[in-house]
C-alpha positions in Angstrom: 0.0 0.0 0.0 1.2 3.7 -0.7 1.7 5.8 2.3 0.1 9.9 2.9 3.1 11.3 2.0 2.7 9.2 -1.8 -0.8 10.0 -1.4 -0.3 13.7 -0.8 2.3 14.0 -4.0 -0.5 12.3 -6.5 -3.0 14.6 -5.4 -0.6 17.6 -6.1 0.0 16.6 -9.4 -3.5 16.2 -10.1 -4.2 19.7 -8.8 -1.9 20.9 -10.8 -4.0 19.8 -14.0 -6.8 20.9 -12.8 -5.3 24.6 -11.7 -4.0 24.3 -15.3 -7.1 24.1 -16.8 -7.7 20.3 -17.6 -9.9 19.0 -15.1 -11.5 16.2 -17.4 -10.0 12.9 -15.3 -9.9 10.6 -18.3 -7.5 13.8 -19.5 -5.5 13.9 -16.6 -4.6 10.2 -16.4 -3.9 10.1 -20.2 -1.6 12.9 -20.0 0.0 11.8 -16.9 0.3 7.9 -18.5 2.6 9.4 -21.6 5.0 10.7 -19.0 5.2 7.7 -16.8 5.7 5.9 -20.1 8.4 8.3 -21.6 10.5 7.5 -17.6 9.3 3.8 -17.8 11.0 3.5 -21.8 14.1 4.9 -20.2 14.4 2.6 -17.1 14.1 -0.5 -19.6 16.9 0.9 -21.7 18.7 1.1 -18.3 18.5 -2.0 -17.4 19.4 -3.7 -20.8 22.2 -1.5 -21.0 23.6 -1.9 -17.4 22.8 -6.4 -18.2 24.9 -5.4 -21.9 27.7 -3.9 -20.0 28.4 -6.6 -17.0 28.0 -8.8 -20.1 30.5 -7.5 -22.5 28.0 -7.8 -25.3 26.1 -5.1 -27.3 22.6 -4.0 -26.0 19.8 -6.8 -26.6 16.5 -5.0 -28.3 17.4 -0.9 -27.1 15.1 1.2 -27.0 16.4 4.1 -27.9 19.0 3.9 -30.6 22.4 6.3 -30.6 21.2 8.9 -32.1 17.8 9.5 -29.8 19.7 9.6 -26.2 18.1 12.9 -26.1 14.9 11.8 -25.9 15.4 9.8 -22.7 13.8 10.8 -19.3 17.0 10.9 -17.5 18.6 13.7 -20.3 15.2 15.7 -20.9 13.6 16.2 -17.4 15.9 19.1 -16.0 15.2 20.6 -19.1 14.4 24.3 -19.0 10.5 24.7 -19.3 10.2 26.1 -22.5 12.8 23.6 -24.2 11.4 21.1 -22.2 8.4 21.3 -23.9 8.4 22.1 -27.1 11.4 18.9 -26.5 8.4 17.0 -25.2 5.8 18.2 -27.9 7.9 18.0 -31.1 10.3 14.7 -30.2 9.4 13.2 -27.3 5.5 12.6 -28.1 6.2 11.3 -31.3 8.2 8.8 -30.4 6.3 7.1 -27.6 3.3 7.4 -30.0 5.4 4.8 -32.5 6.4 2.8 -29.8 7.0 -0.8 -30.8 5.7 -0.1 -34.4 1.9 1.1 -35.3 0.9 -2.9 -35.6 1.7 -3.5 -31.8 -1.0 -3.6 -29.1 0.0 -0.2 -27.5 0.7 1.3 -31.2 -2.9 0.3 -32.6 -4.3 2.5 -29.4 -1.9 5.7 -29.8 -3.3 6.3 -33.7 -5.7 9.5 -32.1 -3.7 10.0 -28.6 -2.8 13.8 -28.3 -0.8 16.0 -26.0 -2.8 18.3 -24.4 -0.5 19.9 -22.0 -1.3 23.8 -22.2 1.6 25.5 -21.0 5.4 24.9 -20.2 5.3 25.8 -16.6 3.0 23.1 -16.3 4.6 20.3 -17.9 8.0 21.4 -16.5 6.1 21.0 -12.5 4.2 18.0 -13.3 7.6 16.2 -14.6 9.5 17.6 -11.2 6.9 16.2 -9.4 6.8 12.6 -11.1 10.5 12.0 -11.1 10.6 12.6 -7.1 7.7 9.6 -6.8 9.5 6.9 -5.6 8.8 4.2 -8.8 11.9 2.0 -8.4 10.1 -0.9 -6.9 7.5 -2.3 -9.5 5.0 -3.0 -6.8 5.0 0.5 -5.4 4.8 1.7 -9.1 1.8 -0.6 -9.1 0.3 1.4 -6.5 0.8 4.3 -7.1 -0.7 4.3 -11.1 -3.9 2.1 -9.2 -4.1 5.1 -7.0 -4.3 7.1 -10.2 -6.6 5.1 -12.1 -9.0 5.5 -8.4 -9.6 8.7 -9.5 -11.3 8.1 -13.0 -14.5 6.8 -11.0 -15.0 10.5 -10.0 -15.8 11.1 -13.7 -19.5 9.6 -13.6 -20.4 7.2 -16.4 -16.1 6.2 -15.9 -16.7 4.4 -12.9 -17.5 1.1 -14.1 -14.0 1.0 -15.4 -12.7 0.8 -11.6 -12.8 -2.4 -9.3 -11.2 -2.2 -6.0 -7.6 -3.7 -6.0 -7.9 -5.5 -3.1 -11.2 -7.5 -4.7 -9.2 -7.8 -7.8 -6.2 -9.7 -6.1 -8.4 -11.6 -4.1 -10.2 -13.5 -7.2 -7.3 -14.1 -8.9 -5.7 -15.6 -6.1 -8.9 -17.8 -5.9 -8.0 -18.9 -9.0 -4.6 -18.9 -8.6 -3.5 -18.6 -12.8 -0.3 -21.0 -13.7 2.7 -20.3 -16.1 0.5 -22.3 -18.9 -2.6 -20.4 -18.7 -3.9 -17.9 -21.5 -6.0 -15.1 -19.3 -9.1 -13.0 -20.7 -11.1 -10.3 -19.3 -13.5 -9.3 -22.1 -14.8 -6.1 -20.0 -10.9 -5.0 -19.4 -11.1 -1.0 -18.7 -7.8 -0.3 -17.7 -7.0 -3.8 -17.5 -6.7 -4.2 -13.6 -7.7 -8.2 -13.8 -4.9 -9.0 -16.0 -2.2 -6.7 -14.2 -3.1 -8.0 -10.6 -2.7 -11.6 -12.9 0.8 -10.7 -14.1 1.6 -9.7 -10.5 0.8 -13.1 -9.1 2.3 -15.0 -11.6 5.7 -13.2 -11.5 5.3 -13.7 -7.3 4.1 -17.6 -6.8 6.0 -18.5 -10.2 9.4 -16.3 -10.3 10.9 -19.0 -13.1 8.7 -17.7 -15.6 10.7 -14.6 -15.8 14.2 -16.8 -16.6 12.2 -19.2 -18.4 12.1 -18.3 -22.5 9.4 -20.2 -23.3 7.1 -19.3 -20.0 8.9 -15.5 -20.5 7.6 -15.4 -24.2 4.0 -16.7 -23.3 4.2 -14.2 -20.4 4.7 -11.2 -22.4 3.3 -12.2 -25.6 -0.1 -15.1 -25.6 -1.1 -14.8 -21.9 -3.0 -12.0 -22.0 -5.9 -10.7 -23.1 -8.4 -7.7 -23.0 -11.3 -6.3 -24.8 -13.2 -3.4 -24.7 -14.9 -0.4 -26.8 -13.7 2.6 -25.2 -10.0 4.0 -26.7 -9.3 5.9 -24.2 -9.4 3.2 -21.4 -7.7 0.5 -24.5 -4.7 3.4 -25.0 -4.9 3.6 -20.7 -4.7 -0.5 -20.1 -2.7 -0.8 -22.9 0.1 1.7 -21.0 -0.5 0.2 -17.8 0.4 -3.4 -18.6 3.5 -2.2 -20.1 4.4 -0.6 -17.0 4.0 -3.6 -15.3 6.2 -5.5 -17.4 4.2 -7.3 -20.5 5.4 -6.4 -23.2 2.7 -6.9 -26.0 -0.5 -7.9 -24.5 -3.4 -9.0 -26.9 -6.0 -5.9 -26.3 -9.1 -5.4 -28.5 -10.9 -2.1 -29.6 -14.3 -4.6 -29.8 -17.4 -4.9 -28.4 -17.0 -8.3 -27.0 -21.2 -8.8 -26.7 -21.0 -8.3 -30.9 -21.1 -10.7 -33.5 -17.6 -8.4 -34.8 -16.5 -10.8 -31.3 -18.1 -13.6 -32.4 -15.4 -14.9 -33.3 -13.2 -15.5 -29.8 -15.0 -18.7 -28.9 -13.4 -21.1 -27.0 -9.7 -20.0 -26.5 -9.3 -19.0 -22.9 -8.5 -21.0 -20.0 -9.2 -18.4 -17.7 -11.5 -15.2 -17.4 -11.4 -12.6 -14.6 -14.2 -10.1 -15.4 -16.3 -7.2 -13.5 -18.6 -6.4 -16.9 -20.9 -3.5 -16.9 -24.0 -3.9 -15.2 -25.6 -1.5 -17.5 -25.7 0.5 -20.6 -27.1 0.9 -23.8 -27.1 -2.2 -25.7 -28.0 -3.0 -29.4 -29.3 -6.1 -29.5 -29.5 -6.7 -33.4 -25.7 -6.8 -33.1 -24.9 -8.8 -30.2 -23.7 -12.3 -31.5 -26.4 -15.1 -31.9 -24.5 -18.0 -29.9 -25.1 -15.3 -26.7 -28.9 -15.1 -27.3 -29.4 -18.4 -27.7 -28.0 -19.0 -24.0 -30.0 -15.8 -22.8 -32.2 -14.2 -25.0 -32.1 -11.3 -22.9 -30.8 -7.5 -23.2 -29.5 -7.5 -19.9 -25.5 -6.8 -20.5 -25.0 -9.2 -16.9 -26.9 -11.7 -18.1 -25.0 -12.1 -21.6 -21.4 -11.8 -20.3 -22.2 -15.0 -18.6 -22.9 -16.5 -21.8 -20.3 -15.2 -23.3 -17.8 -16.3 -20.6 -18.9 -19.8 -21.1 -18.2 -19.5 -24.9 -15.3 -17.9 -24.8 -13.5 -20.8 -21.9 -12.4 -23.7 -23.3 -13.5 -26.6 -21.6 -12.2 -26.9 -18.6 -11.5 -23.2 -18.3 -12.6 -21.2 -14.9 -13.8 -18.1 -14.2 -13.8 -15.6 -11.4 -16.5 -12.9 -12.3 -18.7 -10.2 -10.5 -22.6 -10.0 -11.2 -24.7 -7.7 -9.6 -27.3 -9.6 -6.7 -30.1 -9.8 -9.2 -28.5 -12.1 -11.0 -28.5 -14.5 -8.5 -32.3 -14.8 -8.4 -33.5 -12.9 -10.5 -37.3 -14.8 -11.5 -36.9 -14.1 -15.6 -36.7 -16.7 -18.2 -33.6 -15.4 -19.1 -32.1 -15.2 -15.2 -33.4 -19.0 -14.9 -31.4 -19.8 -18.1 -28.2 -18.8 -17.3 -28.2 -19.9 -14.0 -29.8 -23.6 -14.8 -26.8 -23.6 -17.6 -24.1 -23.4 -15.1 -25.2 -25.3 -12.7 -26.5 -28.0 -15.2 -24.6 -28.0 -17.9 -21.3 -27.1 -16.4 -19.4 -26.9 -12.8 -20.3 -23.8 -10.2 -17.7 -23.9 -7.7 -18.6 -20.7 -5.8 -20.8 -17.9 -4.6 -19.5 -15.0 -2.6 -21.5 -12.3 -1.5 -19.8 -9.2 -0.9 -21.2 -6.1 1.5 -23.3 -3.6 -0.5 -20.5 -1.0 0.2 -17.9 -2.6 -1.6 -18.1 -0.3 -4.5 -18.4 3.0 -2.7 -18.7 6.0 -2.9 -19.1 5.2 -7.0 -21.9 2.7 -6.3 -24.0 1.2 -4.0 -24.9 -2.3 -5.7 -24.9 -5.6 -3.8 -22.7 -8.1 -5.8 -21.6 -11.5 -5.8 -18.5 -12.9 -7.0 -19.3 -16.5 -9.1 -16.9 -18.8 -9.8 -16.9 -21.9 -12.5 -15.3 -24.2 -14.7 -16.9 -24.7 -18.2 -17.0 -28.3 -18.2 -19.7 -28.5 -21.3 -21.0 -32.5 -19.1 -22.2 -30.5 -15.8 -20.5 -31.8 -12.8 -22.3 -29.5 -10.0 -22.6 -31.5 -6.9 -21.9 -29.2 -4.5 -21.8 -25.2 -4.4 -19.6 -23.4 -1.8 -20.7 -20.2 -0.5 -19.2 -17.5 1.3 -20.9 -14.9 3.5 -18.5 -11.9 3.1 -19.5 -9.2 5.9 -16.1 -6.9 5.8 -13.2 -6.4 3.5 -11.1 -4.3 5.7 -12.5 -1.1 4.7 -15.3 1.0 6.0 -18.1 0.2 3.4 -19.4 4.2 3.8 -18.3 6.7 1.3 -14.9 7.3 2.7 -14.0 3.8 2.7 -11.3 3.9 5.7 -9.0 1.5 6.5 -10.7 -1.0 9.4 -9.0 -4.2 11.1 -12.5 -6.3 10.3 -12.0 -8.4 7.1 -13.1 -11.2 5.7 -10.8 -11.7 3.0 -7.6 -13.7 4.6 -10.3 -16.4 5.9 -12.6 -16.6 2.5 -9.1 -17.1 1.1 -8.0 -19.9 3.8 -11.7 -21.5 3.4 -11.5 -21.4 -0.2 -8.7 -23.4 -0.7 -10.0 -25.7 2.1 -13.1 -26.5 1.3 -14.9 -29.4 1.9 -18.4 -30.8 1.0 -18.4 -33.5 4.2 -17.3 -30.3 6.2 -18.9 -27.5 5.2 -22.0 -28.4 6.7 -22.9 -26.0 9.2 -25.2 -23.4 7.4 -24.4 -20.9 9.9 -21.4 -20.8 9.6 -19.7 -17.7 7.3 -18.3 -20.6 4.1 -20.9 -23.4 4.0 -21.6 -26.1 1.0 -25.4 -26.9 -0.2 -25.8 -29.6 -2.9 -26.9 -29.3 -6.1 -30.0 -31.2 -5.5 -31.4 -28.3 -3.0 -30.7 -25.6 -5.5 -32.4 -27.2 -8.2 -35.3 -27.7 -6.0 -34.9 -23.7 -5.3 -35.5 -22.7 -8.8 -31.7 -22.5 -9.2 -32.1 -19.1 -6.9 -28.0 -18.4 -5.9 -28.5 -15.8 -3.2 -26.8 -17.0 -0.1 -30.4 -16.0 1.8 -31.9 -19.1 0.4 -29.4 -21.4 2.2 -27.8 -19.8 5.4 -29.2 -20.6 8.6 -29.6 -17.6 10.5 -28.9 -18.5 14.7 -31.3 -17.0 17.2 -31.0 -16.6 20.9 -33.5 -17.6 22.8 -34.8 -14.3 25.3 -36.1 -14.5 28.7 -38.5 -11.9 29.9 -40.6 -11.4 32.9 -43.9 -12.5 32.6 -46.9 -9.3 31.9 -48.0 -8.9 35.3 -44.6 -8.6 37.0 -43.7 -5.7 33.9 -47.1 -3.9 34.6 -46.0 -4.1 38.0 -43.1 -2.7 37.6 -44.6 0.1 35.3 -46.9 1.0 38.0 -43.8 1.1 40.6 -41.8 3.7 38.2 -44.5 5.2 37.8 -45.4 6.1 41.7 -41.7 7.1 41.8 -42.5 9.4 39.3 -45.3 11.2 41.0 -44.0 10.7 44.0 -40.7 13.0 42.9 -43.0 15.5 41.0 -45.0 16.2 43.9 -41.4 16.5 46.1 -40.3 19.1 43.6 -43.7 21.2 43.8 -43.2 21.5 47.8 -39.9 22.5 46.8 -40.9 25.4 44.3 -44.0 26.1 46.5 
């Protein structure tokens, strides 16, 4: 986690955008993303140049060639202002805009990007003020551009784009991806699934980093993304680089269309928070969905197009608002019969309304399954998730109560001859029951709730009581009117 002190040098930088007249946050983050890019370029150059030199061999894929040192972070930043912009505009720009050629992921996403920096003075304190962030530890640089993306939400209609890390990481770890696995999210905003997915590989699987053949799935097959909006594709795009893939597989496509129709059966894995929401054409959305779900709900066919898109025997980790889970449509019974029927739920989570705040206020659920095309349902585990170590009010505070370390522990644990006790927080039911339940997922249906048993005093000894308070009463009223007498 980032401290205040990170916190409080973010925020400047931000202000100073806004006190410089672009207050748009999409902007902001845009603008900001180039520069972090135009330092990150340079730091790879670094380090293949620092690994060329203990070597005693010539630099392996540089990034900047001989005769564009000037255009490295380290030469450029203490600039002047003036020559550090027009530098910036008229060299700089243009370069990170052809960055690894215009058929590359990030290149296909830079076509329309623009510099929109207004005035030297700006640029010249908003590059001071990046180059004292401490960013030499990837995991703090992590952070840090998280902390950034946070503030998109404030934009309105932008905050679907942002799922809270800590959820993020917690999903994938219940999947827990391997060095073989190709990874999807067809909803990927700024592509916060598949960098928390990198992060974890590179931590519970270091080798595939020395490995060439794990290193060359890593950065080039293991990913994927999808999503309409350019300026989040030209964001994510920019923000798995800085984590470290190289050339992730990111698509300017509606991934509901039949354009998408395409993408059937390819992923092993799919991490997703799709929008709940939105305008949706439903001439175009791909016939193999509506068959599934005829439906124009967009939560209802991203479950049906998860389940296209897995190969069999591919899981997903994916959050659906609580109507979902019993909703009483034809098209809510469908999906939910299809999973459970026709292939394997392994999980239900319900998360605290608050989880979302202070951009929404929607109950969700996490569900997790395996596309298995033969069914193989016996037993669904759920999870009653009550805190996840924030305050789940607007401000979203740090608290010690959460929930997360033991649905982790219970996860990996769990056990239909144990999970028993419906009471309990993590409890299994059997297929069998949900079936009989209409196929309704909301953890409600199942959980036992435990009441205590109260004693009171029978009536007559209460009224008897009443009418003893009560002469005490007139007994002290008529004390104070001697008194005042």
């Amino acid at each position: 986690m980032i401290t205040g002190t990170i916190k409080s040098q973010i925020d400047k930088i931000w202000e100073s955008f806004w006190t410089g007249g672009i207050s748009n946050p999409l902007t902001v983050i845009e603008q900001i993303t180039y520069l972090l890019f135009a330092k990150r370029l340079d730091e790879l150059h670094t380090l293949r140049e620092n690994k060329a030199n203990t070597l005693g061999q010539p630099i392996e894929s540089p990034v900047f060639g001989d005769d564009q040192q000037a255009l490295r972070w380290s030469r450029f930043k203490d600039y002047e202002s003036k020559e550090l912009f027009e530098h910036f505009r008229d060299k700089v720009f243009p370069f990170i805009k052809e960055y690894g050629g215009k058929e590359s992921t990030y290149g296909r996403f830079m076509n329309d990007a623009v510099f929109v920096i207004p005035t030297p003075n700006l640029l010249e304190r908003v590059v001071k003020m990046l180059n004292d962030l401490p960013m030499e530890d990837r995991d703090t640089k992590g952070d840090i551009y998280e902390y950034m993306l946070s503030k998109i939400a404030s934009a309105g209609r932008n905050g679907q784009f942002r799922t809270p890390r800590h959820i993020i990481k917690m999903m994938v770890e219940m999947l827990a991806p391997g060095p073989k696995d190709v990874i999807a999210d067809p909803a990927c905003g700024t592509c916060g699934f598949l960098v928390a997915a990198g992060e974890y590989l590179r931590e519970t699987h270091p080798d595939i980093m020395h490995d060439t053949v794990k290193r060359q799935h890593f950065n080039q097959d293991m990913f994927h993304g999808c999503d309409f909006d350019n300026s989040m594709l030209r964001i994510g795009a920019m923000n798995m680089t800085l984590h470290g893939v190289e050339n992730p597989n990111i698509t300017g496509i509606d991934a509901l269309s039949q354009e998408a129709g395409t993408i059937r059966e390819k992923y092993s894995m799919i991490l997703a928070n799709p929008p709940f929401k939105g305008s949706l054409d439903h001439e175009a959305v791909a016939k193999d969905l509506l068959q599934v779900t005829d439906t124009k709900k967009t939560e209802l066919l991203f479950l049906a197009l998860f389940l296209k898109q897995l190969k069999p025997g591919g899981r997903c980790a994916c959050i659906v608002p609580d109507g979902v889970l019993f909703g009483s449509s034809k098209a809510h019974k469908a999906i939910r019969q299809s999973i459970v029927e026709g292939h394997k739920l392994d999980g239900v989570v319900s998360m605290p309304s608050g989880v979302f705040k202070p951009y929404a206020g929607v109950s969700t659920a996490i569900l997790l399954f395996t596309r298995t095309d033969s069914g193989g349902t016996d037993d669904v585990w759920f999870y009653d998730m009550q805190a996840d170590g924030f305050s789940l009010d607007d401000k979203r505070d740090s608290i010690t109560a959460n929930d997360i370390p033991d649905l982790l522990t219970r996860w990996k644990a769990r056990d239909a001859k144990a999970d028993t006790d419906r009471s309990a927080k993590a409890f299994m039911v059997p297929k069998a029951e949900i079936a009989e339940q209409g196929y309704d997922l909301s953890i409600n249906r199942y959980k036992e709730v435990a009441y205590e048993a109260a004693e009171y005093d029978p009536p007559l000894m209460i009224l008897d009581q009443l009418d003893a308070l009560e002469q005490e009463i007139q007994s002290n009223l008529a004390e104070l009117r001697r008194m005042v007498g």
